[in-house]
DRENLO-582695 format. One line per 3 residues: number of its first residue (from 1); their letters; for each residue x, y, z of C-alpha. Coordinates in steps of 0.001 Angstrom, whole numbers. Layout:
N
NUM = A = X:Y:Z | ...
***
This chain:
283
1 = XXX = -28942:-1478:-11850 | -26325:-3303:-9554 | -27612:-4033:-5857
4 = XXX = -24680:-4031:-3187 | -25010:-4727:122 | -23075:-3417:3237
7 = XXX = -23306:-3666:6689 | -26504:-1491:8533 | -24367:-123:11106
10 = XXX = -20789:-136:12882 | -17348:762:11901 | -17315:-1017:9074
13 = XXX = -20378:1060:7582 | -19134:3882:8178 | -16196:3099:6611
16 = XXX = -17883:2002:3862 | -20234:4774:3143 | -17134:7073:3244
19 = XXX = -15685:5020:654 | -18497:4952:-1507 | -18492:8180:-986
22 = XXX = -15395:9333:-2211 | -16087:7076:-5102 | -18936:9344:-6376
25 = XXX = -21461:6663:-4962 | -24156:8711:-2399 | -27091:8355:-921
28 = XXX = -30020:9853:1228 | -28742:9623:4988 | -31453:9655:7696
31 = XXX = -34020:7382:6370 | -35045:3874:7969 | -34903:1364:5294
34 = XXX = -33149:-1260:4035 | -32761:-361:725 | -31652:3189:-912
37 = XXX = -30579:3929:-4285 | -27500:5767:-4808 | -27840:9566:-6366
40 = XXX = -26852:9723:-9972 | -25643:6239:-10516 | -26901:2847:-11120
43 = XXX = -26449:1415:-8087 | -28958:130:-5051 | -27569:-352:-1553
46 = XXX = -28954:-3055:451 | -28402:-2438:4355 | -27398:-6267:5912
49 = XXX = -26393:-7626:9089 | -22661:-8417:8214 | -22944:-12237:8668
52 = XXX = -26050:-11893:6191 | -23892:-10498:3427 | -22317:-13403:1896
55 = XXX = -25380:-15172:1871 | -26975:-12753:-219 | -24644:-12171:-2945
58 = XXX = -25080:-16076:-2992 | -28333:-16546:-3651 | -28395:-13375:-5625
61 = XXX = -30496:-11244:-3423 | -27470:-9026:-3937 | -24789:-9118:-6946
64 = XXX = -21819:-7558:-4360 | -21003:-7258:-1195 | -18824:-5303:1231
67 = XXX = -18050:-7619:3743 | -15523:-8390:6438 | -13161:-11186:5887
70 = XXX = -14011:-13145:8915 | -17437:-13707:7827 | -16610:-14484:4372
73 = XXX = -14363:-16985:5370 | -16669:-18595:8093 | -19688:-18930:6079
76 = XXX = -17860:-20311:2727 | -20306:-19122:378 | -20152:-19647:-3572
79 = XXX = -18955:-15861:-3959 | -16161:-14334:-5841 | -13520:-12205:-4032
82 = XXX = -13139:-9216:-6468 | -11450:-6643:-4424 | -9578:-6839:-708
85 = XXX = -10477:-2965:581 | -7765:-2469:2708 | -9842:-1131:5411
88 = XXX = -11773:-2351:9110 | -8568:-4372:9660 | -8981:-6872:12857
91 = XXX = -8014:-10037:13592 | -9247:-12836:15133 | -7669:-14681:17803
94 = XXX = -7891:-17014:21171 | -8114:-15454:24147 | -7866:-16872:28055
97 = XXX = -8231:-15538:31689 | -5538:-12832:31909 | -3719:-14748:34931
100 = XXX = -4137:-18317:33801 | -701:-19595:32955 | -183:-20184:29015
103 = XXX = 2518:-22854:27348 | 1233:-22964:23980 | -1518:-24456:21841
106 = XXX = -1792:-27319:23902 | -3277:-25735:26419 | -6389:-25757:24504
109 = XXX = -6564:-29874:24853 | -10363:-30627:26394 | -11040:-26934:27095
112 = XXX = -14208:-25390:26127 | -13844:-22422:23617 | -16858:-19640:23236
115 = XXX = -16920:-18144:19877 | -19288:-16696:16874 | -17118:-18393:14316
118 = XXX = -17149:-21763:15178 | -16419:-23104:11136 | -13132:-20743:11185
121 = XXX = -11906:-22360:15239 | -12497:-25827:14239 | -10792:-25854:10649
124 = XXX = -7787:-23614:13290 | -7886:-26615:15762 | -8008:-29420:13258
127 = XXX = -4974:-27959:11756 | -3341:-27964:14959 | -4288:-31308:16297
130 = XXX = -5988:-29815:19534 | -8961:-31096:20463 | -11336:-28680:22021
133 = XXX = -15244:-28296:22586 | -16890:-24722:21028 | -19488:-23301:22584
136 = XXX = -20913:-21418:19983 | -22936:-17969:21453 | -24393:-15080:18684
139 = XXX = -22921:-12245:20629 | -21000:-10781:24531 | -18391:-13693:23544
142 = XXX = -16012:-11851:25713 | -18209:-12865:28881 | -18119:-16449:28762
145 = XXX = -14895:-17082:30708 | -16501:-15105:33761 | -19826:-16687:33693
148 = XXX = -18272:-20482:33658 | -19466:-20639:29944 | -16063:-21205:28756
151 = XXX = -12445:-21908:29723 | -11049:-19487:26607 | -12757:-17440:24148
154 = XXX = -12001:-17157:20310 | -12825:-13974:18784 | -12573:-10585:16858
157 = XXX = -9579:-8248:18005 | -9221:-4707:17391 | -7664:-2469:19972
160 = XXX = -7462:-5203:22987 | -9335:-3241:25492 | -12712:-5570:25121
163 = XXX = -10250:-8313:26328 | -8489:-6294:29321 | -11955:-5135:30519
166 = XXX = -13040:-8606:30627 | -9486:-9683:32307 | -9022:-11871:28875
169 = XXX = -5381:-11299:27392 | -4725:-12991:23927 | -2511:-15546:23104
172 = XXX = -2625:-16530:19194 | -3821:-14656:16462 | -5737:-17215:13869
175 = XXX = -6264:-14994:11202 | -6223:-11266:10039 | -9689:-9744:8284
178 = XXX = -9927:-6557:6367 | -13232:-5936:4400 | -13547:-7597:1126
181 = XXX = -15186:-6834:-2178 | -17142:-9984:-3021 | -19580:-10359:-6015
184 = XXX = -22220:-13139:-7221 | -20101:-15319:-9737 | -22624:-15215:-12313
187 = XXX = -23356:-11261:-13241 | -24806:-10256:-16572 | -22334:-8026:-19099
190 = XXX = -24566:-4958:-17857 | -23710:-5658:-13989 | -20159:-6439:-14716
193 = XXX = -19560:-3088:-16645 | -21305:-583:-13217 | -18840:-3135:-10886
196 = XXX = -15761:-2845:-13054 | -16610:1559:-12770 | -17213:1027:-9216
199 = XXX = -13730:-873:-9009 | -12211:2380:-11119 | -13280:4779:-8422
202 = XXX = -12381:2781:-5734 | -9126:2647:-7022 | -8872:6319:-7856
205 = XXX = -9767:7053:-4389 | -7278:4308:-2952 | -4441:4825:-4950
208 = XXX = -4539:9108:-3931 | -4482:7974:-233 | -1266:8801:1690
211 = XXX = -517:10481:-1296 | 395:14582:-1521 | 882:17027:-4754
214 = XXX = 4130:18891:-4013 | 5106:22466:-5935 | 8497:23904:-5958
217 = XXX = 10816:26070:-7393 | 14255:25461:-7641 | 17975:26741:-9513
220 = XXX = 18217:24698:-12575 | 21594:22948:-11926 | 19955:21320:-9117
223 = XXX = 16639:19754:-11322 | 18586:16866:-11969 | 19784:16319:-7882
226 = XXX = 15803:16821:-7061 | 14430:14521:-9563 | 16117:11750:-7854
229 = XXX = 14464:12703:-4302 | 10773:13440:-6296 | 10358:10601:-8898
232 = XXX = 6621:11198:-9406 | 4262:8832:-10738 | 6641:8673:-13733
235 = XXX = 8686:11708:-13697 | 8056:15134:-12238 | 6321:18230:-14409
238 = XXX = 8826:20640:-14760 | 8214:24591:-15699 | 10114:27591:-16713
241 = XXX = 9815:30384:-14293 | 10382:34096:-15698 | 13413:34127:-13139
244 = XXX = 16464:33070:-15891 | 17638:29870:-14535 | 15082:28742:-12457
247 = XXX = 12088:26111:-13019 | 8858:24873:-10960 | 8939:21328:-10581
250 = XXX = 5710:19162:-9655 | 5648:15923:-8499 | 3693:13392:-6211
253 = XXX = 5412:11821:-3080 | 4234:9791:105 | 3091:12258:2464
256 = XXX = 4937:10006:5025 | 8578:10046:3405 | 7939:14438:2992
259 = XXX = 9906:15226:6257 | 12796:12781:5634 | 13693:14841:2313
262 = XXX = 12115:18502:2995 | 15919:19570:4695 | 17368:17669:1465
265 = XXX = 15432:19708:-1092 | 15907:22691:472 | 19786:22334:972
268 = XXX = 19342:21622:-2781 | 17710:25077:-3220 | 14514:24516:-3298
271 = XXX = 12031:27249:-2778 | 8308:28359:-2562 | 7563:24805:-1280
274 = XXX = 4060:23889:-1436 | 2339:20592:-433 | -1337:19621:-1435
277 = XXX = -3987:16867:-911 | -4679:14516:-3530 | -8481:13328:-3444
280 = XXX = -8835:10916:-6486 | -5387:9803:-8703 | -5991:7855:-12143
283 = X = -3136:5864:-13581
***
């Protein structure tokens, strides 16, 4: 049994849990606990605040960990980084009054900087040469500047509108985050084998994202012109059709790149054009 924790709540669990999800990896919904074994698969999920994560695959209380990337960098535990998720994106940045005037990272010289992630500002600020007090406050970082708490804030970013509704605006961006795979560097054979299928599915799911199964029929002089707009993974199925001359031709493509060639294959004449989601994709 492999124990993996995740965050109890906010975007990143739900993000999570869809991911896991996809992955074959379920679990009872509804239920107030900390700890819920998945359906069907030896797995445990152990619900943790997200700052609590990388202390537990640490000491072992849990052998992985979906975790955001600003917390695994500010508390610099003995973990391994086994996977980077792609997902949660944010950043986190330094932030001041929205009409104070701003010449660069100077400005920060002998101001006073609120912030959860105090190990991540003051390896920033060494870096930089700026000397600046933290103020270091668990939560509502966004408020210190308009309680006299703090002359500038330092802090996650995802959309901006925290920062406008606290009449913040944000000047440098530190560091970018995305959640993180981590695992205890010391798992039995047993534990590595249920991570390494975990990491399969994961990757099944990931690599099938953005991803769409396209069916067409076209004349057979033009196979050759379509291949070169439909690669595939490595080369496109092709079919005979009981129409003399003509063939069905499957193939994969980036759903985002299908309206830049859809007047291309059909000036090509293409025909009976369908397009299809992809849920999982092996390589």
């Amino acid at each position: 049994m492999l124990r993996i924790a995740i965050q109890v709540k906010g975007r990143l669990y739900e993000e999570t849990v869809s991911l896991l999800s996809e992955a074959g990896i379920r679990m009872e919904t509804g239920r107030r606990t900390l700890l819920l074994q998945a359906k069907d698969f030896p797995v445990e999920v152990l619900f943790l605040r997200d700052d609590d994560i990388p202390q537990a695959v640490a000491d072992g209380a849990a052998d992985a960990g979906i975790v955001g990337e600003n917390e695994y960098a500010e508390r610099k535990k003995n973990v391994t980084l086994i996977k980077r998720l792609g997902f949660s994106k944010c950043r986190l940045s330094l932030a001041i009054p929205k009409d104070e005037p701003y010449t660069g990272l100077e400005w920060f010289n002998g101001k006073v900087i609120a912030t959860s992630y105090p190990v991540i500002l003051r390896d920033f600020l060494a870096s930089k040469h700026i000397k600046a007090d933290t103020h270091v406050i668990s939560g509502s970082v966004e408020i210190a500047p308009g309680i006299g708490l703090s002359d500038a804030i330092f802090d996650i970013v995802s959309s901006g509108s925290t920062l406008v509704s606290n009449h913040l605006r944000e000047v440098e961006t530190v560091m970018k985050s995305e959640a993180l795979l981590i695992g205890h560097p010391d798992l039995s054979a047993e534990k590595t084998e249920i991570l390494n299928e975990i990491l399969f599915r994961i990757n099944a799911v990931q690599t099938a994202e953005g991803k769409k199964y396209i069916l067409l029929n076209a004349p057979n002089d033009k196979i050759t012109d379509i291949i070169r707009l439909l690669p595939g993974m490595k080369s496109p199925s092709i079919l005979p059709l009981a129409q003399e001359g003509w063939s069905s031709l499957h193939s994969v493509i980036e759903e985002k790149h299908f309206w830049e060639i859809i007047s291309k294959l059909k000036a090509l004449g293409a025909e009976g054009i369908l397009v299809i989601p992809i849920e999982k994709m092996i390589l």
